[in-house]
Every structure is written in C-alpha cells, then in structure tokens.
N, C-alpha and C positions, 0 to 999 in steps of 0.2 A: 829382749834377750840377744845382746850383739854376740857374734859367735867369735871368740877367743879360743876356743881347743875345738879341737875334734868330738864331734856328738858322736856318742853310743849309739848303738841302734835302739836300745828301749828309751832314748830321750830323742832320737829323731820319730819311733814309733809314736809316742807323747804328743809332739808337737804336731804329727797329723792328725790327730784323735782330735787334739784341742783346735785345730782348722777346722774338723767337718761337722765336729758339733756345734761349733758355732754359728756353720753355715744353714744349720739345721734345724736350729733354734733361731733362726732372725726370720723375721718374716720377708725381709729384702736385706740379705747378708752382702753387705759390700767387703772391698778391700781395708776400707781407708776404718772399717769399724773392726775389723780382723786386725788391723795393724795396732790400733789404740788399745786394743785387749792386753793384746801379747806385749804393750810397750816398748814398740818396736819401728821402724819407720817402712814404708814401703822399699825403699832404696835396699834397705837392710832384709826384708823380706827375700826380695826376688835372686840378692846376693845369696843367702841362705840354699834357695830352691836350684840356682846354676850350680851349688858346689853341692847337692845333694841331691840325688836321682829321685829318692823314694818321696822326697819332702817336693820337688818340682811335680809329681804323679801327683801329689794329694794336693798338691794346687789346682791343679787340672778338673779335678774332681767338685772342688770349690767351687770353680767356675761353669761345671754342669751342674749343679744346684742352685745356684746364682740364678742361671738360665731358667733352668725348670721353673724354680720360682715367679720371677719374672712375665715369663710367659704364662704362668698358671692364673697369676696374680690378675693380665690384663686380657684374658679370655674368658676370667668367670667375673669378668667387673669389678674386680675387690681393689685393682689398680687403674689408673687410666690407661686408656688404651693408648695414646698418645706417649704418654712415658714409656710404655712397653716397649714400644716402636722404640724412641728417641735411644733408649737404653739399651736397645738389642743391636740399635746399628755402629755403637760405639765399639773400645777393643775391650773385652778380647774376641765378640760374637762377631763382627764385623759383618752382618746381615746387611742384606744390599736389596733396594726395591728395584726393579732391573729386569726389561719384558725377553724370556728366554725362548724366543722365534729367529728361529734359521733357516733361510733358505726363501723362498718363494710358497707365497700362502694359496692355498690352490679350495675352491668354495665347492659345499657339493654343489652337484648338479643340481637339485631343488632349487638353491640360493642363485645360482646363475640362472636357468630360466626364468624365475621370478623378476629376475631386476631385466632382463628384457623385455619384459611385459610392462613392467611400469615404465620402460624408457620409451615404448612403442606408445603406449599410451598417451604420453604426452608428448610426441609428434607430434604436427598440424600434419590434416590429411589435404592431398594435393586435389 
C-alpha cells in the first residue's frame, strides 16, 4: 500500500486494526511477515509510521506483542530459549545481559567471619 495522498483517519484507523491483528494471530509475528501481507516493503512501512503519528503508535504496540510473545513463547518452552534470548537482544528490544552492580560489594558479616575461619584454618601453626 505505497502512500500516494493523504490517509483518512478511518484508513489510517484500518491499517492499525490490520497491524495488531496480525500480530495477534501469529504465533511469533515478525515485521518482515506484516510487510508481505500488507504488500508493502519495510522501507515503505516505517516511512508510512514517521508521517503518521497514530500508525508509528500502533507500531509500537506491534512490537509489545512481538515481545510478549517472544518471551512467552521461550518461558513456557514452546520456543527455545536460546532464540528468545538471541531475538530479544536484537532492535527494537535491545535487551542487554549486563551485571547491574555499583559501587563496592560489602558481604554480611556472617560471610566475612566465615572466610576468616577457613583462612585461619589453613595457616600452618607456628
């Protein structure tokens, strides 16, 4: 559907209906299968969504079902878990495995006594 005039609002309404149901009905709804529906290129998609506020929203949307999916898909086993990952960390989710510690790790006290006792332990005694 390359866009030539200006969309009404009941045919920009349309084309989001036809986005989320699609994304709704795939069991792992990509882009590139949203594009081949609508006969349309991705290039030609994302131009669509920058000139149309409401239609870039329902894209957005797309790709929180995308996710949900996704992650649904590879938590109850029904996808690999490996794919879940690999495809979460790509765009648009841009998930990051990345250890979120700041600062100076301080142990309790139980954990520090302990490891004094085993370091005392294995001293030689004089």
């Amino acid at each position: 559907m390359p866009v030539k005039k200006r969309l009404s609002n009941k045919e920009i309404q349309q084309f989001i209906d036809e986005m989320l149901d699609f994304a709704e009905t795939q069991e792992i709804p990509t882009l590139a299968g949203l594009c081949y529906k609508k006969r349309i290129t991705k290039e030609e998609l994302l131009h669509i969504a920058k000139k149309y506020n409401a239609i870039q929203q329902g894209l957005k949307m797309f790709y929180l079902i995308q996710e949900d999916k996704i992650v649904q898909g590879a938590s109850k086993q029904k996808l690999n878990p490996a794919f879940g990952i690999f495809s979460l960390k790509q765009k648009p989710f841009f998930w990051e495995d990345k250890a979120d510690v700041k600062g100076n790790i301080k142990f309790p006290q139980v954990v520090v006594e302990r490891r004094k006792k085993k370091e005392a332990k294995k001293r030689p005694k004089p």
